[in-house]
KEPA-802920 format. One line per 3 residues: number of its first residue (from 1); their letters; for each residue x, y, z of N, C-alpha, C, CB. Coordinates in Angstrom, 2 decimals, always signed. Glycine has a CB too. Layout:
BEGIN
NUM) A) X/Y/Z/X/Y/Z/X/Y/Z/X/Y/Z  ...
//
This chain:
BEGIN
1) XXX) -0.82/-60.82/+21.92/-0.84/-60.52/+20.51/-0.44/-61.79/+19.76/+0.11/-59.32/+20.17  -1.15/-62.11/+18.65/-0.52/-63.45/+17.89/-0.23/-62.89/+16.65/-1.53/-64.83/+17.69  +0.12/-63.94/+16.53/+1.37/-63.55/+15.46/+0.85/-62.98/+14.17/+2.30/-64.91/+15.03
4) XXX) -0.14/-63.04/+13.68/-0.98/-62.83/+13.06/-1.15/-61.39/+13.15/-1.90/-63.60/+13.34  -1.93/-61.19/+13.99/-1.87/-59.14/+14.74/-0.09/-59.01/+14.44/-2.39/-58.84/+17.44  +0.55/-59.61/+15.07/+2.21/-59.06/+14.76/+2.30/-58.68/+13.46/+3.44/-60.18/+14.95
7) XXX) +2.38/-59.42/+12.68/+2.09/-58.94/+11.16/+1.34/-57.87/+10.17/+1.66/-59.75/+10.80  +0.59/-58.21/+10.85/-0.81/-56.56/+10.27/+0.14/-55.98/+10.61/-2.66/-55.88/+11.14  +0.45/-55.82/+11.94/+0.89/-54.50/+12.51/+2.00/-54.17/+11.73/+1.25/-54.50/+14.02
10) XXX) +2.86/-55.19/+11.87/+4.41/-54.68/+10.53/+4.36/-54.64/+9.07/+5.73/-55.78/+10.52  +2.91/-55.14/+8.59/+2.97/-54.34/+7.53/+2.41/-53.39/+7.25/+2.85/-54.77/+6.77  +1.43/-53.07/+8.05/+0.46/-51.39/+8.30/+1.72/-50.45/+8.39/-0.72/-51.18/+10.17
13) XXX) +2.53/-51.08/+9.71/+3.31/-49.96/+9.80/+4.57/-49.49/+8.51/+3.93/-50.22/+11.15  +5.15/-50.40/+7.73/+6.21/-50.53/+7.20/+5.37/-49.87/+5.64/+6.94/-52.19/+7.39  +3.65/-49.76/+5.58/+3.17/-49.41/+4.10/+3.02/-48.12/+4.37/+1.81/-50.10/+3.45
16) XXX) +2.55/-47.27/+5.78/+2.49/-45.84/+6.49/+3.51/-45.30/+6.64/+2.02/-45.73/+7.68  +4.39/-45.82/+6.42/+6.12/-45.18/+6.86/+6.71/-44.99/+5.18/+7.47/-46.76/+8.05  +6.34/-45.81/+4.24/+6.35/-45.63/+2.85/+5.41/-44.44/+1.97/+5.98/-46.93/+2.42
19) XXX) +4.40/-44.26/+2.79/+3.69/-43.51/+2.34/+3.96/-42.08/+2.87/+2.55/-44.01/+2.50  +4.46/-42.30/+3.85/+5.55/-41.27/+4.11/+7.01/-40.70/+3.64/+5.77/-41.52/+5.03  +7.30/-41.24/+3.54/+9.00/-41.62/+3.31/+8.96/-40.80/+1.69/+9.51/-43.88/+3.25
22) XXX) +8.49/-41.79/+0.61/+8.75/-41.68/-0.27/+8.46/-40.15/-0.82/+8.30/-42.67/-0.73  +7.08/-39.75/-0.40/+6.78/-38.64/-1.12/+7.87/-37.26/-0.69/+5.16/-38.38/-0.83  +7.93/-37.80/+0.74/+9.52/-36.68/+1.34/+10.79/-36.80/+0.88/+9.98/-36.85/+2.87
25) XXX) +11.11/-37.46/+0.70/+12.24/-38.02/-0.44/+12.17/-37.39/-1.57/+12.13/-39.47/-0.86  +11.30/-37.57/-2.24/+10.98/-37.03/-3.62/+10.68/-35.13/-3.68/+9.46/-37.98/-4.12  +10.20/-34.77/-2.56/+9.95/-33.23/-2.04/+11.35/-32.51/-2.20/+9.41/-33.14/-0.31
28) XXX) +12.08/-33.79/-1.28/+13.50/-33.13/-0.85/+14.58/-32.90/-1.63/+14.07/-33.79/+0.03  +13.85/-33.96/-2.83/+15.05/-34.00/-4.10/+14.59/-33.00/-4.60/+15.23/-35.26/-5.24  +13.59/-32.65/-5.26/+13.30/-31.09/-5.94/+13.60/-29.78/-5.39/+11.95/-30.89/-6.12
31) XXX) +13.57/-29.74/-3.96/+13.65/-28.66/-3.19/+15.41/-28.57/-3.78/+13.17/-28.91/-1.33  +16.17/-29.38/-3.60/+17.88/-29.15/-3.39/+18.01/-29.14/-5.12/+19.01/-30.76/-2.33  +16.69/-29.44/-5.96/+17.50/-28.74/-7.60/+16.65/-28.11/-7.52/+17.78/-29.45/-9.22
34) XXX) +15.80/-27.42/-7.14/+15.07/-25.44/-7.02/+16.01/-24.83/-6.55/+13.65/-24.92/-5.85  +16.13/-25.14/-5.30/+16.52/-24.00/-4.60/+18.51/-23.86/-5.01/+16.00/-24.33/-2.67  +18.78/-24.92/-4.61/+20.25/-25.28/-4.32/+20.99/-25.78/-5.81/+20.28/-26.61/-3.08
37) XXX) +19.96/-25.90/-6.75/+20.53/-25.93/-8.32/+21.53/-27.34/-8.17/+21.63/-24.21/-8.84  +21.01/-28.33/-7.53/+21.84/-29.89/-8.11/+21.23/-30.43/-8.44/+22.52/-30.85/-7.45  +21.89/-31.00/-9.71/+21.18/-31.95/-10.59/+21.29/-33.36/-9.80/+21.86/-32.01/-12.16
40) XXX) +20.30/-34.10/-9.76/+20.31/-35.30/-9.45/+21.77/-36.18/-9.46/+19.36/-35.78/-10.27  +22.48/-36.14/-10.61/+23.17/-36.47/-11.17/+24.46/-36.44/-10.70/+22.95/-36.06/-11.99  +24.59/-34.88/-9.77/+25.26/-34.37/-9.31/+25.82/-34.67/-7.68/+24.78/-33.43/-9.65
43) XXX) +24.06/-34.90/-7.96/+23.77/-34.77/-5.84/+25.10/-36.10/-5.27/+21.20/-35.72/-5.06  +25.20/-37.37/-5.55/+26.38/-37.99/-5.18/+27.78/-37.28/-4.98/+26.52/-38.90/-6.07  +27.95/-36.48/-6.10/+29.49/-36.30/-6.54/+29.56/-34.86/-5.21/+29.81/-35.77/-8.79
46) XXX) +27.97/-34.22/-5.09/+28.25/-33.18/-3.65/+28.75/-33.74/-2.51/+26.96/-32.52/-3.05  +27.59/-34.80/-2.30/+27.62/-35.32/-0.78/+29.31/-35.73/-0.96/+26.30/-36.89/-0.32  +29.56/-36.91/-1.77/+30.62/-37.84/-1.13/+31.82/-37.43/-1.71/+30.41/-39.41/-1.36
49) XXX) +32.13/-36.51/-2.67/+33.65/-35.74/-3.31/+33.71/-34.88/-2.58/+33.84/-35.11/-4.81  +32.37/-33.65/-2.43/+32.44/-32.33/-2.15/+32.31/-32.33/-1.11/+31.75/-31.52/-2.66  +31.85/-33.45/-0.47/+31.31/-33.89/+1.44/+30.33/-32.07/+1.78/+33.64/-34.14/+3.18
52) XXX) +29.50/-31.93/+0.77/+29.26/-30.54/+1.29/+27.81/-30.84/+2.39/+28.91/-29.30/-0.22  +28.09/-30.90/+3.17/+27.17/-30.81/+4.14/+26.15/-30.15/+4.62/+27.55/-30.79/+4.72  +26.33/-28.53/+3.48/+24.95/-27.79/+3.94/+23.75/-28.68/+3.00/+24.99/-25.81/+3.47
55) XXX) +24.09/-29.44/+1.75/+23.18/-29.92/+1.19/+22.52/-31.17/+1.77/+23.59/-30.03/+0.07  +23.15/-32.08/+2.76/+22.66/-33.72/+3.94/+22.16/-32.18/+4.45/+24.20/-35.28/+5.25  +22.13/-31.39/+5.40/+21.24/-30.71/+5.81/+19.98/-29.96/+5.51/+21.72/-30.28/+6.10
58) XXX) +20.04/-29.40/+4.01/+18.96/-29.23/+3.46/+18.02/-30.76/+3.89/+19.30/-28.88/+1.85  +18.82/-31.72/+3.28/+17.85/-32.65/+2.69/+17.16/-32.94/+4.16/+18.56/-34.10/+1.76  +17.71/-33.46/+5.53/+17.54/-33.12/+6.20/+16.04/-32.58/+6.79/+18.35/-32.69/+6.03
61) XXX) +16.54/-31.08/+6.83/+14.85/-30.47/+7.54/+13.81/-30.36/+7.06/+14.66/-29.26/+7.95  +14.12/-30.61/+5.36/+12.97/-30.68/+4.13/+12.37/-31.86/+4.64/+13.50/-30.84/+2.38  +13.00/-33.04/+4.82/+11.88/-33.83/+4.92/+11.40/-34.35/+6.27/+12.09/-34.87/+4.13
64) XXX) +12.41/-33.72/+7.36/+11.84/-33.72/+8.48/+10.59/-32.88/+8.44/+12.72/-33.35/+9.41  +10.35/-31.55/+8.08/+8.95/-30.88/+8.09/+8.14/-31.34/+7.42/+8.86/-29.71/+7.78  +8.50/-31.78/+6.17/+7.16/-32.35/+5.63/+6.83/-33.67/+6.30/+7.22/-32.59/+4.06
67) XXX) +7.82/-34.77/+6.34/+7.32/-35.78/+7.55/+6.34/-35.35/+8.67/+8.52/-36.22/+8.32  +6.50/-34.62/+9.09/+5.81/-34.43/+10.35/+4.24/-33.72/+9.67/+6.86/-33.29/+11.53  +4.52/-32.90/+8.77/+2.97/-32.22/+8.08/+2.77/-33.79/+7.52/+3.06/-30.56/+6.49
70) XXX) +3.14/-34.90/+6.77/+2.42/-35.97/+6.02/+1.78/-37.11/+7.12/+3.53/-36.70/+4.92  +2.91/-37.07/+8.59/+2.28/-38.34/+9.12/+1.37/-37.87/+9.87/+3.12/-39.31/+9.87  +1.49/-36.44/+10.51/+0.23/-36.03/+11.36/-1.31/-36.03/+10.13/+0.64/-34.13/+12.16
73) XXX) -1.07/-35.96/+9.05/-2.24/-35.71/+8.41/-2.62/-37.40/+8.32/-2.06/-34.74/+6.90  -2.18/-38.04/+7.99/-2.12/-40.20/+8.12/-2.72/-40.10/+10.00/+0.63/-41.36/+7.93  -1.79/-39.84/+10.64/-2.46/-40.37/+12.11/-3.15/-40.16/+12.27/-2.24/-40.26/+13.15
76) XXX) -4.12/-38.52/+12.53/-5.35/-38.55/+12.04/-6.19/-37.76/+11.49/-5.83/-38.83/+12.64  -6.06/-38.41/+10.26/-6.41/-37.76/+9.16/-7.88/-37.06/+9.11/-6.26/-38.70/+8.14  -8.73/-37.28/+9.94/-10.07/-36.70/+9.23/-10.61/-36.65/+10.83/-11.10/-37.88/+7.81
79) XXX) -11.38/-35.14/+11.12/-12.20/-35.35/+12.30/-13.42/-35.94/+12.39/-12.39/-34.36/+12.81  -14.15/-36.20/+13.02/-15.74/-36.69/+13.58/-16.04/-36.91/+12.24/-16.93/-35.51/+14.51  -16.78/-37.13/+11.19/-17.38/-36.82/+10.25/-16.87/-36.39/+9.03/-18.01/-36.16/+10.63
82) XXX) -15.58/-36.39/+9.00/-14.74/-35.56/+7.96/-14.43/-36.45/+6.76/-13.32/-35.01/+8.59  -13.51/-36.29/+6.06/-13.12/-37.11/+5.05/-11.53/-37.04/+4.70/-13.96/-36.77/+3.89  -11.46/-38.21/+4.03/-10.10/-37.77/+3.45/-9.75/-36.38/+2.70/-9.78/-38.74/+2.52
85) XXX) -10.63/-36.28/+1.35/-10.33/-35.57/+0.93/-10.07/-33.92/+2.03/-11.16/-35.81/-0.08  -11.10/-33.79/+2.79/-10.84/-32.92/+3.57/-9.42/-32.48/+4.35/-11.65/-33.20/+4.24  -8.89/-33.75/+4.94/-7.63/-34.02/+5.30/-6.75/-33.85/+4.62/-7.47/-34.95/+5.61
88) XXX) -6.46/-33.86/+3.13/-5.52/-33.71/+2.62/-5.80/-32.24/+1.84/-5.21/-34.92/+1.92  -6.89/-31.66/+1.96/-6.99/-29.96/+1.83/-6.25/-29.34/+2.85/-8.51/-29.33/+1.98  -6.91/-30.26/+3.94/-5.71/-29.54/+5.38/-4.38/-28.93/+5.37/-5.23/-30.58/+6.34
91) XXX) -4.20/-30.79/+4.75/-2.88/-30.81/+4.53/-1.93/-29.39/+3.48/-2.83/-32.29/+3.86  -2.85/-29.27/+2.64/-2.19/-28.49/+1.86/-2.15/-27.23/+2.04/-2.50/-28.64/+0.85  -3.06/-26.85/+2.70/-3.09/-25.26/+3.47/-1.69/-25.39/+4.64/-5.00/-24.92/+4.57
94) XXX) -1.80/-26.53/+5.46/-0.55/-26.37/+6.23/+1.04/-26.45/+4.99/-0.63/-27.85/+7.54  +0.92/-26.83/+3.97/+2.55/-26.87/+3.22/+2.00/-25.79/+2.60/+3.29/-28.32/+2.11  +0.89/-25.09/+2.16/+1.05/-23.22/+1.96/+1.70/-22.89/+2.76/-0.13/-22.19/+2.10
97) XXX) +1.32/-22.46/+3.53/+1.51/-21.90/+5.20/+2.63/-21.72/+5.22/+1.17/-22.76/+6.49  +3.36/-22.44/+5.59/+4.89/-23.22/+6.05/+5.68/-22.45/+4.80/+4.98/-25.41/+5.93  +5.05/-22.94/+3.74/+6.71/-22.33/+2.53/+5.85/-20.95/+2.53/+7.15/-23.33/+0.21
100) XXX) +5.32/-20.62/+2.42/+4.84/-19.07/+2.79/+5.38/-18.03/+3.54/+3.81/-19.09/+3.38  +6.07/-18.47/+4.26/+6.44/-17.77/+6.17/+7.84/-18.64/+5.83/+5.06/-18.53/+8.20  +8.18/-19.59/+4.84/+9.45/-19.82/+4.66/+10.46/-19.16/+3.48/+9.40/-21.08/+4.58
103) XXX) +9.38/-18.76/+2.71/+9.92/-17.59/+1.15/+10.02/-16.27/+2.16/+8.28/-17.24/-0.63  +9.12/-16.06/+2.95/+9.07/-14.45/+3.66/+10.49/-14.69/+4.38/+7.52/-14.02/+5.00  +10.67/-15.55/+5.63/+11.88/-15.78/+6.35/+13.04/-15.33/+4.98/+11.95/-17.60/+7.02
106) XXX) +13.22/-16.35/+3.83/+14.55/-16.58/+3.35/+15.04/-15.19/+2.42/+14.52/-18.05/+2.43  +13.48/-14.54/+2.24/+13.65/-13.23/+1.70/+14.35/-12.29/+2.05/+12.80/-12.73/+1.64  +13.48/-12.63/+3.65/+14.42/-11.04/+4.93/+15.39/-11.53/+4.88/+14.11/-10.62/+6.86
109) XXX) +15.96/-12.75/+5.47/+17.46/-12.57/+5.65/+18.14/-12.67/+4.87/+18.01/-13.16/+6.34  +17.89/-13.72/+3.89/+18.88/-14.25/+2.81/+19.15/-13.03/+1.90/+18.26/-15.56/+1.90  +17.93/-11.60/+2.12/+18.12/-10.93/+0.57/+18.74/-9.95/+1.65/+16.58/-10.39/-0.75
112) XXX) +18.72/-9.71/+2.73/+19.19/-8.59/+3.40/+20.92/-9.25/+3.11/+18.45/-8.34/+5.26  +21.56/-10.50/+3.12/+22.90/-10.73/+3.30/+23.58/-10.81/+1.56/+23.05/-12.23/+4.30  +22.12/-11.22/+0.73/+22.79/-11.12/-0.33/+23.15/-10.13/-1.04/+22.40/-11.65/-0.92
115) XXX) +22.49/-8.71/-0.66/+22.48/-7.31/-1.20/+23.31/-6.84/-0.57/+21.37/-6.51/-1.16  +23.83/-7.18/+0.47/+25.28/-6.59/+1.48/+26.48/-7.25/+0.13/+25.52/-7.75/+3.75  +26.35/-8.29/-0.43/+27.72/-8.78/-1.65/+26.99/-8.63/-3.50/+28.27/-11.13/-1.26
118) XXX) +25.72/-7.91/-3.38/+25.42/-7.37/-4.54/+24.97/-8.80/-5.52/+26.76/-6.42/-5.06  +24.18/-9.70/-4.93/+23.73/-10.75/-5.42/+22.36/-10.72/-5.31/+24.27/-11.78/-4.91  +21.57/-11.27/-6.28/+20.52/-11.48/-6.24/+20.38/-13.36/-4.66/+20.15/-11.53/-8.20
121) XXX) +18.87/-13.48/-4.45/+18.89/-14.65/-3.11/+19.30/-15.77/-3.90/+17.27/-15.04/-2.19  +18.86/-15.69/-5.08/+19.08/-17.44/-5.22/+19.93/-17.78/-5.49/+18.49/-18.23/-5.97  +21.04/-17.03/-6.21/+22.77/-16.89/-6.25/+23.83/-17.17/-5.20/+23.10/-15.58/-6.48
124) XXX) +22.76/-16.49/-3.81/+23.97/-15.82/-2.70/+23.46/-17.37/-2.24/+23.75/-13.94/-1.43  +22.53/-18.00/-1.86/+22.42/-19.22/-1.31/+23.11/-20.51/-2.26/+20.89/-19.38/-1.07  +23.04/-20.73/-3.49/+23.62/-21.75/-4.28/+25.00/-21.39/-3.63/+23.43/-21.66/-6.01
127) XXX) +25.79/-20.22/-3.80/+27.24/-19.69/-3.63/+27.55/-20.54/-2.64/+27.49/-18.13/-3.25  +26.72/-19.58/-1.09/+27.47/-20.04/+0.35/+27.43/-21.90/+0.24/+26.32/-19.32/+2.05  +26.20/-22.52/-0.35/+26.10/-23.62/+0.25/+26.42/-24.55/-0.24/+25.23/-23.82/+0.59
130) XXX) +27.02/-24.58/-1.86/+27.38/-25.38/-2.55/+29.13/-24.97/-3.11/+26.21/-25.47/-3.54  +29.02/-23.93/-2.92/+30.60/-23.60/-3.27/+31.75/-23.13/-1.72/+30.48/-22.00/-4.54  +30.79/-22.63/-0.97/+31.58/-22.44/-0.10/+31.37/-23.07/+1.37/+31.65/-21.21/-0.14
133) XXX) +30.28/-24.43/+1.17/+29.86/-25.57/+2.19/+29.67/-24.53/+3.48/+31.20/-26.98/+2.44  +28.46/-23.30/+3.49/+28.05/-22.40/+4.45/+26.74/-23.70/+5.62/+27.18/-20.74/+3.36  +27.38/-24.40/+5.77/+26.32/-25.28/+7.05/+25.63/-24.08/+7.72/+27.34/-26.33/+8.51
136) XXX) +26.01/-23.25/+8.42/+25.70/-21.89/+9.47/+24.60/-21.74/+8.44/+27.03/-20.34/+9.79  +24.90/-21.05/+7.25/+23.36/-20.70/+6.71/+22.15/-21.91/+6.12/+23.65/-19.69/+5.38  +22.81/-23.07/+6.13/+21.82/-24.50/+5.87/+21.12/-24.48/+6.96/+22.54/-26.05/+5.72
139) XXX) +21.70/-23.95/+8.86/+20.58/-24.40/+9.57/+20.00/-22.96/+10.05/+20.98/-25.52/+10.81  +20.37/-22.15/+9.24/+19.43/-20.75/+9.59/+18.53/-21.25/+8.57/+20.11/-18.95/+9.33  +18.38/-21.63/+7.44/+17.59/-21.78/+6.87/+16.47/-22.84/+6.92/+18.10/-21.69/+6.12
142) XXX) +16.99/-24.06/+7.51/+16.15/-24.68/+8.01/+15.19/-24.48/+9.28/+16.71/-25.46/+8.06  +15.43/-23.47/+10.01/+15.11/-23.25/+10.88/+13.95/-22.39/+10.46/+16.05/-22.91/+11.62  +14.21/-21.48/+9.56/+13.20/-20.85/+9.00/+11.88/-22.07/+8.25/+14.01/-19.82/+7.89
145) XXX) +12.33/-22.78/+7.99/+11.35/-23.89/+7.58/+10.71/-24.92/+8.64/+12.07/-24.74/+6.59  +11.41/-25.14/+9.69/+10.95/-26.31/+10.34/+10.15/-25.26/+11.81/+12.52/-27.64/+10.74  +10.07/-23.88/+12.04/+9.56/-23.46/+12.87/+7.79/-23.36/+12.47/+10.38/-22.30/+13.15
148) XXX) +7.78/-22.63/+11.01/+6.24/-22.85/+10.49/+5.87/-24.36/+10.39/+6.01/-22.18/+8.92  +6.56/-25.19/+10.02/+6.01/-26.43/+9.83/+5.60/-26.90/+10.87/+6.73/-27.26/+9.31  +6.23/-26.86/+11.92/+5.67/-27.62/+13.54/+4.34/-26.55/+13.72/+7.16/-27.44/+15.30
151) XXX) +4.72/-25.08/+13.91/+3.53/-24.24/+14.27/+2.12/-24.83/+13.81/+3.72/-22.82/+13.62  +2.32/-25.19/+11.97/+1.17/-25.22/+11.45/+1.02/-27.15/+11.47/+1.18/-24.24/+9.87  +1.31/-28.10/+11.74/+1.65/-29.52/+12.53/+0.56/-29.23/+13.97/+3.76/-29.70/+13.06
154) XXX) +0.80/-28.18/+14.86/+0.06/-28.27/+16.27/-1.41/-27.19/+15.95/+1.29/-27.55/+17.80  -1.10/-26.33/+14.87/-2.54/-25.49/+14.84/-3.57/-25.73/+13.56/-2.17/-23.81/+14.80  -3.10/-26.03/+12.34/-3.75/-26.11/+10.92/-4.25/-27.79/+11.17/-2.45/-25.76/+9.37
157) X) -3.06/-28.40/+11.29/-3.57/-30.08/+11.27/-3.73/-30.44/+12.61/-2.46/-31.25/+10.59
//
């Protein structure tokens, strides 16, 4: 390999890993002020005052699943004859999919535990995970997310 190929290669790879990276980053920040109600603003004063850890875990499997739905659709993106655009329809039927079977998951359980303390879901989850640093329910919940995402990673894309 000369040095030359060395280079393509580290910057192919370092512009594919950006094109990755960033848009999961940016997924992961909206997901934790939807779901988990922190303001950007905020998100420091959680992690490093509040050290609350179910939220590094949100952030976590959010963008581990979508990583894996964005780079499998980049590695390879289009079959025999296909196209991009096609590929990134793929793509988007697999992140239906996934938060689909991930609203159903957080419904059953989260609404079955939040109606046991007379809360509506999106209450009883802000509560455990930001006021009372519930990690146990950050990786039930991720789990509910990162099981469709791989499923639809080995069957949709």
């Amino acid at each position: 390999m000369t040095f030359t190929d060395l280079l393509t290669t580290l910057v192919t790879e370092l512009g594919w890993n950006l094109a990755v990276w960033l848009p999961t980053l940016l997924i992961s920040l909206l997901f934790i002020r939807a779901v988990l109600g922190v303001r950007l603003r905020d998100l420091i004063t959680e992690i490093e005052e509040h050290q609350t850890a179910a939220i590094g875990a949100v952030f976590f499997w959010v963008s581990l699943g979508l990583s894996l739905l964005l780079s499998r659709t980049i590695a390879s993106p289009v079959p025999e004859g296909g196209t991009w655009a096609e590929a990134f329809m793929w793509l988007a039927v697999a992140v239906f999919v996934t938060l689909l079977l991930f609203t159903l998951g957080v419904v059953a359980v989260f609404g079955t535990l939040a109606r046991r303390r007379g809360e509506g879901v999106l209450r009883y989850i802000r509560r455990e995970m930001r006021e009372e640093h519930n990690l146990a329910l950050s990786f039930i919940m991720g789990a509910l997310f990162l099981v469709p995402a791989v499923v639809t990673y080995h069957v949709t894309l």
